[in-house]
Each structure stands twice: as C-alpha cells, then as structure tokens.
TIDO-275505 format. One line per 3 residues: number of its first residue (from 1); their letters; for each residue x, y, z of N, C-alpha, C, CB. Coordinates in nm, 3 decimals, m for minus. Glycine has a CB too. Example, Ala and Ser with C-alpha at 12.3 -4.5 7.8 and 13.67 -1.06 7.14 Angstrom:
# TIDO-275505
1 = as = 1.319 m0.569 0.780 1.230 m0.450 0.780 1.320 m0.330 0.780 1.131 m0.447 0.905 | 1.285 m0.225 0.708 1.367 m0.106 0.714 1.290 0.003 0.787 1.408 m0.060 0.572
END
This chain:
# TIDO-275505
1 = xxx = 0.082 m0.119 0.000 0.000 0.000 0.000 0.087 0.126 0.000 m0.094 0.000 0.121 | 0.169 0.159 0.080 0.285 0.280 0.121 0.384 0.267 m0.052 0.416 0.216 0.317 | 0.424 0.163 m0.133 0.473 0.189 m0.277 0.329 0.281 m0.335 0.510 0.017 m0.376
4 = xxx = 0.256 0.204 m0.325 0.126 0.246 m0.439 0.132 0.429 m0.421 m0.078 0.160 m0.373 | 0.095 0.421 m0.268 0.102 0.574 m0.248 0.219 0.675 m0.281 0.084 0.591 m0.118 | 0.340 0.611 m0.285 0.437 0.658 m0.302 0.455 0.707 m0.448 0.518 0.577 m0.255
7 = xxx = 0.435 0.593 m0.509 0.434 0.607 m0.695 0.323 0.713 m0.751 0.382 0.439 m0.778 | 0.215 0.701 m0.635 0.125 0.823 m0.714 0.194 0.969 m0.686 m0.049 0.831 m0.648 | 0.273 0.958 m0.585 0.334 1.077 m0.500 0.437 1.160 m0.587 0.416 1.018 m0.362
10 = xxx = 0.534 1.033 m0.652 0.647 1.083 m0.735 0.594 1.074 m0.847 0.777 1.017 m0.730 | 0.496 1.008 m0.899 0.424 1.015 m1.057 0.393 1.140 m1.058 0.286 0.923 m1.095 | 0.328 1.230 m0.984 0.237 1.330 m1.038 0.344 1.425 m0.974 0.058 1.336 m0.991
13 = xxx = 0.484 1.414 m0.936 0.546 1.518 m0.923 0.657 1.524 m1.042 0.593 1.523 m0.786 | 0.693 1.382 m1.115 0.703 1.366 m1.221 0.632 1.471 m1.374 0.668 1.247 m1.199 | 0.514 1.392 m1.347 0.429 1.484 m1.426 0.415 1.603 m1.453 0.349 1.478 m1.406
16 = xxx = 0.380 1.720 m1.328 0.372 1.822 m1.303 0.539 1.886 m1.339 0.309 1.823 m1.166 | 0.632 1.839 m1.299 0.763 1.869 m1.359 0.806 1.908 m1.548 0.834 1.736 m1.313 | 0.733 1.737 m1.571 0.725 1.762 m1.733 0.627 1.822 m1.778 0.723 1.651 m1.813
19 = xxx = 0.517 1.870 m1.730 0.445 1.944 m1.814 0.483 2.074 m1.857 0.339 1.953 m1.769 | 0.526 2.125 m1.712 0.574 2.292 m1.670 0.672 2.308 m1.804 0.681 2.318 m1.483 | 0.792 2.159 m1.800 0.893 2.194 m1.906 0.837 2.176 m2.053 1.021 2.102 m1.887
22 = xxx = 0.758 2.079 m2.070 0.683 2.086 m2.179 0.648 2.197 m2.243 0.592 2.034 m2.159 | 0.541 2.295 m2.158 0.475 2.412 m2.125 0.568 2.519 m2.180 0.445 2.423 m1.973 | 0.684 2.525 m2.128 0.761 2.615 m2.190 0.820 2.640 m2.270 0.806 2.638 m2.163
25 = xxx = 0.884 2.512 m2.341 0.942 2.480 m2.460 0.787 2.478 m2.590 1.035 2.311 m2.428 | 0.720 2.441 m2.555 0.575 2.477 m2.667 0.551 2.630 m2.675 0.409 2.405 m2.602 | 0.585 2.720 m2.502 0.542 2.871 m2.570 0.643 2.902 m2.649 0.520 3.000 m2.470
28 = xxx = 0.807 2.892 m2.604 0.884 2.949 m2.720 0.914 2.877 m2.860 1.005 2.978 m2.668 | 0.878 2.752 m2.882 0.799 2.750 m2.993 0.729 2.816 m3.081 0.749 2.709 m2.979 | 0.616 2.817 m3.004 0.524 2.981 m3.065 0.562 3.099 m3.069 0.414 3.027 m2.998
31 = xxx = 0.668 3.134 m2.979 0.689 3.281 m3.035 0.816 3.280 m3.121 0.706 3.395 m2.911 | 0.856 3.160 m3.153 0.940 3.170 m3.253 0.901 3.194 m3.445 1.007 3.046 m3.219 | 0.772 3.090 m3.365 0.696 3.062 m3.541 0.614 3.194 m3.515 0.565 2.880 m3.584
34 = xxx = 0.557 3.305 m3.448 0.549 3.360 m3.468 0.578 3.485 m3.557 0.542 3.331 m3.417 | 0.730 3.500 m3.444 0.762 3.596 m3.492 0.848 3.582 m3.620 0.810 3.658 m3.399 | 0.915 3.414 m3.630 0.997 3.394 m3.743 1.127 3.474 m3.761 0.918 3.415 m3.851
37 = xxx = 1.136 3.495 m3.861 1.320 3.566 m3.907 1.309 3.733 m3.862 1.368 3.560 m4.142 | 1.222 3.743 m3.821 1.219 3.920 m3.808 1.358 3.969 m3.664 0.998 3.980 m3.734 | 1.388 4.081 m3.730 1.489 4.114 m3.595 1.376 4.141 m3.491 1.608 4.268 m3.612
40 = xxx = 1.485 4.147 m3.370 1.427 4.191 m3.257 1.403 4.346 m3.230 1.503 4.139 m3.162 | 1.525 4.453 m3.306 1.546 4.526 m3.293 1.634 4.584 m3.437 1.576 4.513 m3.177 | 1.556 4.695 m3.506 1.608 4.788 m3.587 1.746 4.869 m3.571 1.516 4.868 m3.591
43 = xxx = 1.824 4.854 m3.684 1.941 4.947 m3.681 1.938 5.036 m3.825 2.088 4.855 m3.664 | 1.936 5.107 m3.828 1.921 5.163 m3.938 2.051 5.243 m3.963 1.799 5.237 m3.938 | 2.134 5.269 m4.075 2.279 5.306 m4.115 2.242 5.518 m4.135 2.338 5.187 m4.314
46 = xxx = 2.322 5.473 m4.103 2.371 5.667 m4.098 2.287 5.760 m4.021 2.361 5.751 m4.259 | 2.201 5.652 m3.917 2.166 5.766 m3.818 2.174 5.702 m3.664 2.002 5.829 m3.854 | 2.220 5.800 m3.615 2.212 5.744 m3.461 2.130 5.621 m3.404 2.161 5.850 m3.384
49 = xxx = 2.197 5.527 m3.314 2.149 5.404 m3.297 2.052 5.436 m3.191 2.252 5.296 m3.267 | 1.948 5.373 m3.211 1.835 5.394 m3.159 1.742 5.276 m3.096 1.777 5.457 m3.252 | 1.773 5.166 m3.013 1.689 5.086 m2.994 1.550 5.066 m2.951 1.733 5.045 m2.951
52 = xxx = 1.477 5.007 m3.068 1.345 5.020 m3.031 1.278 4.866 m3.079 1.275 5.161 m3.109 | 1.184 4.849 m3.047 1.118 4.737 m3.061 1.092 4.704 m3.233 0.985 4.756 m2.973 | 1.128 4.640 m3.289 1.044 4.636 m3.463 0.914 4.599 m3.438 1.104 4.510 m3.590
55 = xxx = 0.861 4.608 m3.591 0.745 4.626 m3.569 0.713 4.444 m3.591 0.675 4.753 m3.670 | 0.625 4.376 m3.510 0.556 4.242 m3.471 0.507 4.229 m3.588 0.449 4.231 m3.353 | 0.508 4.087 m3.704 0.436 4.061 m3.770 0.304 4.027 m3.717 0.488 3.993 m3.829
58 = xxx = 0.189 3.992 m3.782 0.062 3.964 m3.732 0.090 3.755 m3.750 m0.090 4.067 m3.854 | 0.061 3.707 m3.649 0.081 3.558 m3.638 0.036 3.481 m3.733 0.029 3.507 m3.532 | 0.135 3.395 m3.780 0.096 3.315 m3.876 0.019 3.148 m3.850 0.221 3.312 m3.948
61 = xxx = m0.128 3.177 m3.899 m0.184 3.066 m3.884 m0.205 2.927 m4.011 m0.299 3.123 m3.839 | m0.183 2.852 m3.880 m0.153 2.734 m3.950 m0.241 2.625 m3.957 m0.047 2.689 m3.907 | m0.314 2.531 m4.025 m0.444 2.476 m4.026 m0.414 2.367 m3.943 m0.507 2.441 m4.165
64 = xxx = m0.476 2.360 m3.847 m0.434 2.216 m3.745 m0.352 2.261 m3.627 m0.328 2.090 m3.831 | m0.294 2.359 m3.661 m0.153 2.384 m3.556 m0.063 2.249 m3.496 m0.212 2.465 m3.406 | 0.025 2.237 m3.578 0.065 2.124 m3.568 0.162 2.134 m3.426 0.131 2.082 m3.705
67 = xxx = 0.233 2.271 m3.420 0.289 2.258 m3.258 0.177 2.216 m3.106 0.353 2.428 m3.226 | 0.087 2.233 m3.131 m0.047 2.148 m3.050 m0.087 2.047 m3.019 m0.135 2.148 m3.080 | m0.086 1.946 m3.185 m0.090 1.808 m3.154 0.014 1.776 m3.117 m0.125 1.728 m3.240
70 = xxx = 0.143 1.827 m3.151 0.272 1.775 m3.061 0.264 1.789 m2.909 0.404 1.855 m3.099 | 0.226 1.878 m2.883 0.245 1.870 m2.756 0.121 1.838 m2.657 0.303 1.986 m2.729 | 0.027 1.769 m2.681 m0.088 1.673 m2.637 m0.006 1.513 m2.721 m0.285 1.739 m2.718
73 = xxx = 0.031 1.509 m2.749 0.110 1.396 m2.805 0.216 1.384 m2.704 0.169 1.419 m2.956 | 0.292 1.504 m2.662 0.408 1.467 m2.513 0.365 1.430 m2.389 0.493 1.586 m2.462 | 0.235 1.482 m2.393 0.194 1.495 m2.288 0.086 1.367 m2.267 0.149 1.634 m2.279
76 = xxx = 0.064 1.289 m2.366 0.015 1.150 m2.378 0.122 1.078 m2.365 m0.055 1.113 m2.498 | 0.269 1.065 m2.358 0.358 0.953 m2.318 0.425 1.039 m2.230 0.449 0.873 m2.430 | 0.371 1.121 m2.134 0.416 1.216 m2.049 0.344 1.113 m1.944 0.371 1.389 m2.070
79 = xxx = 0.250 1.094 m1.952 0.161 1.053 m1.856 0.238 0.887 m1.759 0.000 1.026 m1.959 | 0.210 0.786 m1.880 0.260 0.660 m1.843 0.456 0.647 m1.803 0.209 0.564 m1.983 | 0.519 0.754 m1.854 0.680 0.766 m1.841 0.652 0.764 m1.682 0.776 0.926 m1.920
82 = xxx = 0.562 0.906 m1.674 0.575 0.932 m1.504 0.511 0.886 m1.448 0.562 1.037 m1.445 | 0.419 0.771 m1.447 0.369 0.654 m1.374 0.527 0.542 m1.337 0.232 0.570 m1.493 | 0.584 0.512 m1.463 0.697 0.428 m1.438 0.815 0.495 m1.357 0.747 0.379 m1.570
85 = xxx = 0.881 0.601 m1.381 0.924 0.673 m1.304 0.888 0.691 m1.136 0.906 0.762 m1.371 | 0.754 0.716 m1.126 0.709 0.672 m0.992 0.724 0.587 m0.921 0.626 0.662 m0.981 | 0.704 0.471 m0.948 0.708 0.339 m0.947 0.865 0.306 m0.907 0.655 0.282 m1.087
88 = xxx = 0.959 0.329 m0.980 1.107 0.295 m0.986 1.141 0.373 m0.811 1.205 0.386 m1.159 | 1.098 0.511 m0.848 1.159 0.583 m0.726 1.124 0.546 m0.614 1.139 0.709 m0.718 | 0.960 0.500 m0.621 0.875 0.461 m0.438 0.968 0.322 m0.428 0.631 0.411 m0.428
91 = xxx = 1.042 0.200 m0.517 1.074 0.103 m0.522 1.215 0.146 m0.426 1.069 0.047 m0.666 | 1.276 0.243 m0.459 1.428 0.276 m0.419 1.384 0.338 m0.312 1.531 0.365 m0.516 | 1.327 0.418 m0.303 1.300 0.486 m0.155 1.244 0.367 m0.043 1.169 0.619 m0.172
94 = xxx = 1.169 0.290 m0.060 1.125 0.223 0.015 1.207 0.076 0.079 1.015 0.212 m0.048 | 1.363 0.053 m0.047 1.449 m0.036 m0.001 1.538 m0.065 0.114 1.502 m0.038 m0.069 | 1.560 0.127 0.150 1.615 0.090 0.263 1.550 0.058 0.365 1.681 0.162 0.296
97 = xxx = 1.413 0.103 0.396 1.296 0.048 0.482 1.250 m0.085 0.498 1.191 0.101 0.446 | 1.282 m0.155 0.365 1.246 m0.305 0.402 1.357 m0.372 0.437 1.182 m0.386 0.294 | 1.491 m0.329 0.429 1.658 m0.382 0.467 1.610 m0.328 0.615 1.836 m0.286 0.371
100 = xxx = 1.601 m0.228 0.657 1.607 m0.163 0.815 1.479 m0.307 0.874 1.525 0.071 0.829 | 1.361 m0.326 0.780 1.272 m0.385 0.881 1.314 m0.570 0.860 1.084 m0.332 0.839 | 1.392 m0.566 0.762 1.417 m0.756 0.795 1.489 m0.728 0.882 1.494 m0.880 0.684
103 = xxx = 1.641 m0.661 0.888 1.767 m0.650 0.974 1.691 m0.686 1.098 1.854 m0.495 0.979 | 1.554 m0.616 1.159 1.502 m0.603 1.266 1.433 m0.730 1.301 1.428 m0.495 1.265 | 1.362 m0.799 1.218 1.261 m0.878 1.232 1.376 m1.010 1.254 1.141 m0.874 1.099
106 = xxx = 1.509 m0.990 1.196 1.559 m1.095 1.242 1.688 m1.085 1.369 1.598 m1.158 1.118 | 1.680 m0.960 1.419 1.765 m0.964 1.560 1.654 m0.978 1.663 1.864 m0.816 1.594 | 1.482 m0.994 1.636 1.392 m1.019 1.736 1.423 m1.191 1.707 1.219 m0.942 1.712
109 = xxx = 1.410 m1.233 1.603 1.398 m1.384 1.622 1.503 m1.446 1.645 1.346 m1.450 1.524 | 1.658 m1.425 1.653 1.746 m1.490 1.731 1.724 m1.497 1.851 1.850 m1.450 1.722 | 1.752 m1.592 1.932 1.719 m1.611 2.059 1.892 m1.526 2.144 1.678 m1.812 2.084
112 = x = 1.855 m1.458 2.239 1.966 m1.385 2.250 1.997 m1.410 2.425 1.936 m1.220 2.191
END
C-alpha cells in the first residue's frame, strides 16, 4: 500500500515537472513561429542608434496547428513515463525500509 502511495506521490510530481517543461518549450515555440526571421530590434545606417522594438508581424496561422498536436502527443507519453518513473523511485526509496525492517525482524527472532 505505502509503494502504491508513493508512486502516485512521485508520478504526479514527475508529471507536473514535465508538463511545466513541456509548457515552456511549446510557448517558445510559438513565439518563434510567430515571430519567425524578423529582428528583434532595428538598426538603421547613418543615423544614430536607436533601440526600439520592430514592428511584430501579425501571427501566422496554420491549419491544425501542428505545434499542439505535438504537444498533447508529449503529454500522452508524459503521462505513463511518469507513472513508471514513480514506481522505480517509491521502489528505491522504500528499499532501505524493508533492509532496516528484515535486519530487525531478524535480531527479534534470534534467541539472545
């Protein structure tokens, strides 16, 4: 019972880990295909340098948005990775607990 709980414990901290990173690597994604090859910032020759924002293309849409299904696609073998992951870690965390409780169970049953 204490693995089971454990694996849901580190699964969904698993999870919550990869999504966040998921999450972020999909927005700059988007503001890459957004904004595409455009500078960040204008220089223009023979007059004083002036940094200012260029001007934002208007977003380019794409039928399906394919950066979307990718990432409901990560986040579908996001799911079962961090179930197994769980699982592995409550297995290791919980080894030294069952070494501490035989060690014990067998200095009660020597007769001393």
């Amino acid at each position: 019972m204490s693995r089971l709980r454990l694996t849901c414990l580190y699964g969904g901290v698993f999870m919550v880990a990869g999504t966040v990173l998921l999450a972020v690597v999909h927005l700059l994604a988007v503001q890459a295909v957004n904004r595409g090859s455009d500078p960040v910032f204008e220089v223009q020759a023979g007059t004083p340098v002036v940094l200012a924002p260029a001007a934002v293309p208007a977003p380019r849409q794409q039928p399906g948005n394919p950066l979307m299904s990718s990432a409901l696609l990560g986040l579908a073998a996001l799911g079962p990775l961090s179930v197994i992951a769980g699982y592995v870690t409550a297995g290791y965390a919980l080894s030294s607990v069952r070494r501490i409780t035989c060690t014990a169970q067998q200095a009660i049953r020597q007769p001393g």
